[in-house]
C-alpha angles and dihedrals in degrees: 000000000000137000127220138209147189146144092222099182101227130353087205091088129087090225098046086046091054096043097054090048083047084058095038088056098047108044103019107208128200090225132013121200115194130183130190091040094150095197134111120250093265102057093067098070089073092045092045084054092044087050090046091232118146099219145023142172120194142191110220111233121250115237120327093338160030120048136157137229140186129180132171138180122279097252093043115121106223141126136187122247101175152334153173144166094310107031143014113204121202129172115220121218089008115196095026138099087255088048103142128159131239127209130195117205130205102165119199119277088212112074083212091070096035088097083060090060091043098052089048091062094050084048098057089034090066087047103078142359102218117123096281129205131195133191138169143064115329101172092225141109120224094189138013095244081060080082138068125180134356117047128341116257115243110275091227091051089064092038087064096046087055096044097050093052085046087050092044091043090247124155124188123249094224105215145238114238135014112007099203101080088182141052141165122179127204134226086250098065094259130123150204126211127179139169099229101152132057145129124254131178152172129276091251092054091056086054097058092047097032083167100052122142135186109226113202096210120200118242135176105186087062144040087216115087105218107224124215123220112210118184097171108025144275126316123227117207122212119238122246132243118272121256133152119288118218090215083069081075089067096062121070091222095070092058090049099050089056089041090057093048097045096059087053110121108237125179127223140054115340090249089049093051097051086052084045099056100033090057081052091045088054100042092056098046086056086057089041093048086053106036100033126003089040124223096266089211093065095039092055096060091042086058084051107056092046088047089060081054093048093049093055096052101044087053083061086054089256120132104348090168095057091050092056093044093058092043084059091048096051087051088057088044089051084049088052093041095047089058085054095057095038087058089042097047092053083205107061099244100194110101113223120258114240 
């Protein structure tokens, strides 16, 4: 049981599409939050059915922005108790002695509506007393090491953020991983880095998930990092079996491999010597997958623990090109990855951008 997060910037696009069901996969949360969708209610049916959840509310976005969704599992126990542009609230369990709330946070962009933020916690605060969670991007720095790069925050903009959790009862999670959730870098080589989204939760929650942890997660289709909520550990998927991928045809070593199997002389019958030569086929694009072409999958992960490296160090003002160069590697391994799943699903499961 997990909860993700993530300020996507935008689900209209192929590459952030493919990203979130990347993270959905992997990690398979019981809820995903997301901010910044950009799309319009109806669009949400076809990408809860992509992402294989059962249910889903969203908030339409306003304009040419904003916009909330939520979706959970089909046997997840969960209704919604209120929303708006910056937040939707549900309780879990409602009703039972393991009853606890989720909220979802989408804090304003403008600091002249931050008070507005800052008054709706204290709203659903006062609401109920069960152990409470939020997640999500809040826009706002509790601390100044929070920050690297750019201009300092006003010291009284991060007061109010603190005072406002110490008043709600609220702690904060802490996190694994990067610390920094957003980043922006500039034509000149320089670069921001912020930690703008985060959990935090009562007392009583933590009591409930004692073993609860706050995954940074690394991301390339937005500048927002999603974060992963874990109150009971990671989750380790198993791998699949192995099959032909059509992307192979792409390479020229795929053709040759079969090419160098196939004019292989094998005796026996004719239909013997097809079987023959197809187990071999197989067999040595298996070796070929590994040694050569590379399993994208793996890969993949590889690019993107080198790219949390990356990310750290770059926040230090270290390496910034290889950072964007990884950033650019694991795009082109998302592309690759996207036509696998396409050829696995039969049905092309990815939705179109636009």
């Amino acid at each position: 049981m997990s909860q993700l997060c993530w300020n996507c910037r935008g689900l209209g696009n192929r590459p952030t599409i493919q990203e979130l069901g990347n993270f959905v996969r992997a990690q398979d949360p019981s809820v995903v939050f997301l901010a910044e969708m950009l799309l319009d209610e109806a669009r949400l049916g076809s990408i809860r059915d992509t992402l294989q959840f059962g249910h889903h509310h969203g908030v339409s976005k306003i304009s040419h922005g904003g916009g909330l969704a939520l979706f959970w599992k089909k046997d997840f126990h969960l209704s919604i108790e209120s929303f708006s542009q910056n937040h939707i609230d549900v309780v879990i369990n409602k009703g039972k002695d393991n009853a606890w709330r989720f909220t979802g946070v989408y804090g304003a962009l403008e600091t002249h509506f931050r008070m507005e933020t800052w008054n709706l916690i204290h709203e659903l605060q006062r609401k109920f007393s069960l152990p409470w969670l939020c997640g999500g991007d809040f826009n706002k720095l509790l601390k100044s090491h929070e920050k690297h790069g750019g201009r300092l925050r006003p010291y009284g903009q991060m007061e109010k953020f603190r005072e406002v959790l110490d008043e709600c009862n609220l702690l904060d999670l802490g996190y694994v991983g990067n610390k920094f959730t957003w980043s922006k870098n500039f034509p000149n080589g320089g670069m921001v880095w912020e930690r703008l989204d985060r959990a935090v939760s009562t007392a009583n929650w933590i009591d409930f998930f004692p073993a609860t942890k706050m995954q940074t997660l690394s991301c390339v289709s937005s500048d927002h990092s999603p974060i992963l909520i874990l109150p009971v550990g990671f989750i380790v998927k198993s791998q699949r079996p192995w099959c032909f991928e059509q992307i192979w045809l792409e390479n020229r070593g795929c053709h040759d491999t079969v090419v160098e199997v196939w004019d292989r002389a094998v005796s026996g019958s004719p239909m013997a010597a097809v079987v023959s030569k197809l187990e071999a086929c197989q067999h040595k694009l298996m070796q070929w997958s590994k040694n050569s072409f590379c399993n994208v999958s793996v890969e993949l992960k590889e690019k993107r623990k080198l790219l949390q490296v990356a990310e750290r160090e770059a926040a230090q003002g270290k390496n910034v090109e290889v950072f964007m160069q990884l950033k650019s590697e694991v795009r082109d391994l998302l592309r690759l990855e996207e036509k696998m799943w396409q050829q696995r699903s039969h049905g092309h499961w990815m939705v179109s951008g636009g």
